[in-house]
N, C-alpha and C positions, 0 to 999 in steps of 0.2 A: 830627729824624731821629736816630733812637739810633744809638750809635758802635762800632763793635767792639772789644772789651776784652778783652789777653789780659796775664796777670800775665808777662811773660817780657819782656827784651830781647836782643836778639844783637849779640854782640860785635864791635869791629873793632878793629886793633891802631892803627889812626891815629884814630880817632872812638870808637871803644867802643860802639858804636851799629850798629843796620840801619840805612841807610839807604831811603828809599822811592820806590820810581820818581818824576823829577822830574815828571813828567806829572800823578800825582795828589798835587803838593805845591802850595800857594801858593805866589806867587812874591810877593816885595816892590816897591814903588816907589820913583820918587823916586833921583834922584842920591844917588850915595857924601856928596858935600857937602851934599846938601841934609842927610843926617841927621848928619851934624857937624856943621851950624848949629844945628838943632830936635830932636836928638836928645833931650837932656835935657826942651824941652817937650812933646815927643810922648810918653816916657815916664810923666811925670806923668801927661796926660789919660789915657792909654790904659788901655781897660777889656776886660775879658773879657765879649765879644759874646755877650749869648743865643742859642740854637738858636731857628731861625725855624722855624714851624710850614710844612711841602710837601706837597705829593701826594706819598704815596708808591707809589716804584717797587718792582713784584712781583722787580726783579731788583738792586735796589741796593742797595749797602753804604757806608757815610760813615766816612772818612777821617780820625781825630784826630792831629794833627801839632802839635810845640812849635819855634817858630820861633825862632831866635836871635836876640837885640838886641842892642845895645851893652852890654861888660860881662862877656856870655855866652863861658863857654870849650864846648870840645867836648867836656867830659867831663857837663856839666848841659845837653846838648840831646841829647834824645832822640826820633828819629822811626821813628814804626810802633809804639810801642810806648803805654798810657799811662800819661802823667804829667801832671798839673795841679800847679805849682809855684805858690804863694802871695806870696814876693817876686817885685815886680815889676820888679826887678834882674835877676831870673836870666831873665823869659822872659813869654812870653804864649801860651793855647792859644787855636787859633782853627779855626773846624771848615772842612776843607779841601771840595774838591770830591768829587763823589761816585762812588766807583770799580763803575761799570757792570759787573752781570756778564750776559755774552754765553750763547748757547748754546753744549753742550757740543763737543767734537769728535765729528762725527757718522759723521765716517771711522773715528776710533777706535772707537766704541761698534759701528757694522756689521763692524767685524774680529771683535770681542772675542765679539757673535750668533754670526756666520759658523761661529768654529774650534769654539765649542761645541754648536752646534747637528752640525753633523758629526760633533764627537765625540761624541753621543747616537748620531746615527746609526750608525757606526763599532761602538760598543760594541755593539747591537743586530745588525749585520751579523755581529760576529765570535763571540757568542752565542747568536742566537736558533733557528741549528738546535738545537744540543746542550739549549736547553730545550724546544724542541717537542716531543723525544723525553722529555723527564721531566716532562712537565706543562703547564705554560699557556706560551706562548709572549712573552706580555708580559711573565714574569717577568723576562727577557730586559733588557729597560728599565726598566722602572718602576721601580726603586730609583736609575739614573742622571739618570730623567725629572725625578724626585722633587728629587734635589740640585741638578739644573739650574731646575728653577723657582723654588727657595731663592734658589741663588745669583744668579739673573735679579732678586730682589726685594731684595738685601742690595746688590746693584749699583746699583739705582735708590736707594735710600734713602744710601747713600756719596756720590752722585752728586749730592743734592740737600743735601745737608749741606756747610757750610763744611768745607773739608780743615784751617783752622788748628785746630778743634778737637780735633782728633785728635791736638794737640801736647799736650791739656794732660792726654792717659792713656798718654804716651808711656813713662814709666819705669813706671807701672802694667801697661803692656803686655809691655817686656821682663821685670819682674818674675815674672805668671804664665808667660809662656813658658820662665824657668829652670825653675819650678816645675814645668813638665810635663816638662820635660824630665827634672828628677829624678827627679821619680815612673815615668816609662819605665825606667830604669835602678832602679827599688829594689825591694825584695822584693814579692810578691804579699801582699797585706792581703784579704783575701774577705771580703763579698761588694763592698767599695767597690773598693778599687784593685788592677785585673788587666792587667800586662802584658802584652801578646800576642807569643810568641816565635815564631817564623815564617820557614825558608828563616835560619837561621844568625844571625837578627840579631830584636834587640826594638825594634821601632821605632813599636809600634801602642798605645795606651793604652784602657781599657776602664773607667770611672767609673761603679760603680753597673750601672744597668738603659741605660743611654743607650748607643747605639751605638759602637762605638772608631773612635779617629781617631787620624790623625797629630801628634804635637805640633809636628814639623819643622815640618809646615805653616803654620804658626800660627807659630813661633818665625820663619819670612824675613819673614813681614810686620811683625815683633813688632821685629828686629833694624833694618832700613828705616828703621822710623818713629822709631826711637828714636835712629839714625843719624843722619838728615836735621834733628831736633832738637839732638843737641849738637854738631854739626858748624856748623850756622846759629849759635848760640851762642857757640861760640869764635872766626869772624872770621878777623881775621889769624892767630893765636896757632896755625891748622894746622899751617904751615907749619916750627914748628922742633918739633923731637927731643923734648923734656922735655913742650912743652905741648901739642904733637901728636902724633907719632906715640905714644911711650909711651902716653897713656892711653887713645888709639886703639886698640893691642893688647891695654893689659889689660881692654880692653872687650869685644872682638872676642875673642878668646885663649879665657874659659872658656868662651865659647859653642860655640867651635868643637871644642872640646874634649869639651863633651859631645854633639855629633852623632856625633863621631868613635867614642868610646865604645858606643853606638846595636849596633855600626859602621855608620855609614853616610856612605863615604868622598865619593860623588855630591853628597849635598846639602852637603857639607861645603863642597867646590870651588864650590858656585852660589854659598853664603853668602860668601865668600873675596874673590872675587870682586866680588858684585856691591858688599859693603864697601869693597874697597879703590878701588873706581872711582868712589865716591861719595868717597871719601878726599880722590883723586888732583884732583876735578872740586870740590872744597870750595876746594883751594888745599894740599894735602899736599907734602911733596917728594918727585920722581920718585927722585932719587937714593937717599932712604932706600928706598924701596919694591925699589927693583933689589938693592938690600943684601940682604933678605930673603927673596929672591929661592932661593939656597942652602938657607937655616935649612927653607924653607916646603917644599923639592925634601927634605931629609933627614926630613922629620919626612912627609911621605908616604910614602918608601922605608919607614922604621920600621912605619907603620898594615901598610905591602902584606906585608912580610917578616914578621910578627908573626900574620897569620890565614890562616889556612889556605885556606880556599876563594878570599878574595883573590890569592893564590899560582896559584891555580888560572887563575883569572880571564886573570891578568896570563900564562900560557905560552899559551891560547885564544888571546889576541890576537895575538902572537909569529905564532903559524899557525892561524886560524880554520878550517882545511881540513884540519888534520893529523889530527883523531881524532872526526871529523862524527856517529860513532854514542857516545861519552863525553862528557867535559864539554863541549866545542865545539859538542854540539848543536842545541841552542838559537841558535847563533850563524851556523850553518851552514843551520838552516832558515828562518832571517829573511834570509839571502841569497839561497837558493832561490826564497823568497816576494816577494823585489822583483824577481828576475831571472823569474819564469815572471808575473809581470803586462803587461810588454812596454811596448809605448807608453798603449795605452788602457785595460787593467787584464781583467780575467777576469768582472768586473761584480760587481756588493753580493751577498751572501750566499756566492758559490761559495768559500771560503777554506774552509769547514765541509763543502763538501759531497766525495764521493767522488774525486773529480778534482783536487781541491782539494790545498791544502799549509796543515798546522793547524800554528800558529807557537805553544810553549810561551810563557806568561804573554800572550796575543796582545791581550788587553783591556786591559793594564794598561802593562807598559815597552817592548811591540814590539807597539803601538798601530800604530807610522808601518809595519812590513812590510805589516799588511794593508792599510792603503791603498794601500803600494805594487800590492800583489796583487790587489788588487780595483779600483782606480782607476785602476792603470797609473802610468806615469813623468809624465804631465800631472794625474794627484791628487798625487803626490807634491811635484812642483813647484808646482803652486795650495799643497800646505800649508806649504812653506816660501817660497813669496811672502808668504804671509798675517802670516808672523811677521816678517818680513821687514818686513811696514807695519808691522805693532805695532811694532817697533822702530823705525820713523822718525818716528810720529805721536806716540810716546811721548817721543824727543829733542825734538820740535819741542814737545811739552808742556814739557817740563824749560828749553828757554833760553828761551820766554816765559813762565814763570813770573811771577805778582805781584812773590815774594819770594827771597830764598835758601831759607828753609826749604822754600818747594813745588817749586822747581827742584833740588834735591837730592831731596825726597820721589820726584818724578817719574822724576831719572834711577835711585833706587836700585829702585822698581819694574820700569821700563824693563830695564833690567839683569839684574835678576833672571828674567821671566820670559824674556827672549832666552837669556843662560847657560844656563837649564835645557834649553828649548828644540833651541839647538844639542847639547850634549850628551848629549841622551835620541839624537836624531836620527845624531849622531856613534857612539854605542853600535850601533845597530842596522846602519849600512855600516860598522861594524867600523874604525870611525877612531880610537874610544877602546876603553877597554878596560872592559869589562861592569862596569856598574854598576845597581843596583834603584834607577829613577827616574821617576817617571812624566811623560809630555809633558804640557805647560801645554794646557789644557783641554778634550784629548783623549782622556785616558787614564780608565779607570772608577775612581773614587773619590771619594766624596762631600766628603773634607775638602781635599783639593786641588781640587776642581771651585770649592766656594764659596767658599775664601779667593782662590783666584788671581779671582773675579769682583768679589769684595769690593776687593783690590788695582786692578781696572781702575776700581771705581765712585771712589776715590778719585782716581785719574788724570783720569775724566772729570771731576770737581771742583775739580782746578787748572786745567784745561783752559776750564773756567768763568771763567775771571780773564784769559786769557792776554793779554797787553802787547806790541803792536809794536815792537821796537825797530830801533836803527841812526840814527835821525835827530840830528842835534845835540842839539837842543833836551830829547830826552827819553832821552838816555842817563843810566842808572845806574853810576854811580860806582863803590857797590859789588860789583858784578855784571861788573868789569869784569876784565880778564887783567893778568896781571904783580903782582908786590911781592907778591905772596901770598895774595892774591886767588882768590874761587872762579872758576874757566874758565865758567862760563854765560854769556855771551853777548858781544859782539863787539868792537870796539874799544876801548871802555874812553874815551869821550870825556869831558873832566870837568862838571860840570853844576854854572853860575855858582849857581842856586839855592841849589846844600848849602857852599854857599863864608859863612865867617862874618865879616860888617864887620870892618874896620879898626880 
């Protein structure tokens, strides 16, 4: 049975090591004494066991583990990661049992259908008058139908793929998402690289002949992956100032820096966010976080007080109602358009039609009015239940995770798209203050439609692994609360297995 091989270890501050759930470890026999009688002759005879030829399983993966012996410290046994040591002093590999992978969560993948398939719909409903009056009426969808069949195929193919592999293009990934991101902000080079400037802010990028997209989009997933990687990495070493949070920020710091720049104050806060709660949920300290708390409150004041229209934004919110036909309008008719849908909504299409109430950008960041308006108060609440499971089958993916790295993966997706989520939704009943952001997989645009489906097919991939825990016998050590430790999962019982002889 071949082994899974990834060039990488993660760090712990007491083992320096992952540890791997005790369940898919070998466990040892034989009394304490008996191996202080027969230690030294068991070591001599003991050989490195060949892989026996099996049936193999369409859904199984083998487990390579270096067990510790007499002799062995904690800094030269390393499990989950591999290593084949040659004296046979330090150790022996021996091929564990084989970690079964299950089917996906199928709750999660009918949420993830569910909000996008509506949001085809949706976009369709809140466009397809105004193109039947200019031509073909499918023009209406088919460029959303289009990205959603993408993204349906880039879901399945994520889904079916080991999620650790994704660790080993993790700095590959945050790398081209600087790169896009700089190229948004740099001068126009015709006919290859064309910023698209649009409504106050450059946010759109245009390569060549190929259609423009968002780089934000691409940089949260790009940020995430690359998060959940050297968070799993460091271990204990979160937890203080110098080896965590510092590099934490200057990690974090220019990335946010350059959305900010974009301006684009919205995606800035999702990113922020869903980082620092992978942070906090790695094993960070709450206290430093609260510190920064201030720095993170002034350097937002700076972004709001420094551009204009966001000045704007921010007195709109102050009184959504004060100036309904000027800047407030927009804000004022997405209140209109949830308040005249009622309980059961005005029905699909009537948003366009004469009787109707047409909500400026309505396909794209005030997506949720027209469903208010056309679905009424029970679409509205069906779409925020729906994120509402995303978000609990996405935590319940993150603390049964195989490992640290897909329990962090999970919760920094999780996170992400909830954050956006809530505050697209919070913009439009005028809870937040107006910001251009599109709802997670509702809103019309093809590079937010396929990465956030791309993001759940990974989700459904650790979801593939997930590990029962709480029982004695198979709790993880490392996975456990306190001493600085990532918060993924529950008690923290110690497991005699990862404990090294006498």
């Amino acid at each position: 049975m071949e082994s899974l091989r990834f060039p990488w270890g993660d760090g712990d501050r007491e083992r320096d090591r992952e540890v791997a759930p005790s369940a898919f470890r070998p466990r040892t026999s034989g009394k304490r004494g008996d191996r202080g009688r027969n230690g030294g002759r068991a070591q001599a005879t003991r050989t490195v066991r060949a892989e026996t030829p099996r049936r193999r399983a369409a859904v199984s993966r083998s487990v390579r583990a270096t067990l510790p012996v007499k002799g062995a410290t904690h800094g030269s046994s390393r499990i989950g990661r591999e290593t084949v040591p040659h004296d046979p002093a330090v150790g022996r590999v021996v091929q564990g049992p084989q970690r079964e992978r299950h089917e996906p969560d199928y709750v999660l993948l009918a949420v993830a259908v569910a909000l996008a398939a509506l949001g085809i719909l949706m976009v369709y409903s809140s466009g397809g008058h105004q193109a039947a009056l200019h031509g073909n009426v499918f023009d209406a969808i088919a460029e959303q139908l289009g990205w959603g069949l993408l993204g349906a195929l880039v879901m399945v193919v994520m889904m079916r793929i080991d999620f650790r592999y994704w660790r080993t293009f993790s700095v590959l990934g945050m790398a081209v998402a600087v790169i896009l991101l700089l190229l948004v902000l740099g001068p126009r080079i015709p006919p290859l690289i064309n910023p698209v400037y649009n409504n106050g802010a450059t946010r759109w990028l245009q390569i060549g002949s190929l259609p423009s997209f968002q780089p934000t989009e691409i940089a949260k997933l790009a940020i995430v992956l690359f998060l959940a990687h050297w968070l799993a990495q460091r271990g204990g070493q979160v937890g203080s100032f110098r080896r965590g949070m510092l590099p934490f920020l200057l990690i974090l710091g220019p990335m946010a820096v350059l959305i900010v720049a974009e301006p684009d104050l919205g995606t800035t806060g999702v990113v922020v966010l869903a980082a620092f709660a992978m942070f906090f949920v790695a094993g960070g300290s709450l206290l430093q976080m609260l510190l920064l708390v201030p720095i993170g409150l002034a350097g937002v004041a700076a972004v709001i007080f420094k551009t204009n229209y966001m000045q704007t934004r921010l007195e709109v919110y102050q009184d959504p109602l004060g100036d309904p036909s000027g800047p407030g309008y927009q804000t004022f008719r997405g209140i209109q358009a949830l308040a005249q849908g009622g309980l059961t909504g005005t029905g699909l299409g009537q948003s366009q039609q004469p009787s109707g109430l047409t909500v400026p950008a309505a396909q794209n960041d005030f997506i949720f009015s027209v469903i208010g308006q056309e679905l009424g108060f029970i679409g509205a609440v069906l779409v925020i239940g729906l994120f509402l499971l995303l978000a609990w089958r996405g935590m319940r993916v993150a603390m049964n995770a195989p490992d640290t790295f897909g329990g962090l993966l999970a919760l920094g997706i999780t996170a992400w798209l909830t954050f956006q989520a809530l505050i697209n939704i919070g913009v439009v009943v005028s809870l937040i203050p107006m910001t251009g952001m599109p709802l997670p997989f509702l809103s019309k645009g093809g590079t937010s439609l396929v990465v956030v489906l791309a993001a759940v097919g990974i989700l459904l991939s650790i979801s593939r692994e997930t590990v029962t825990r709480g029982a004695d016998p198979h709790e993880d050590p490392h996975r456990s609360r306190g001493h600085r430790r990532p918060h993924l999962s529950g008690p923290g019982r110690r497991d005699p297995a990862a404990e090294t002889p006498a």
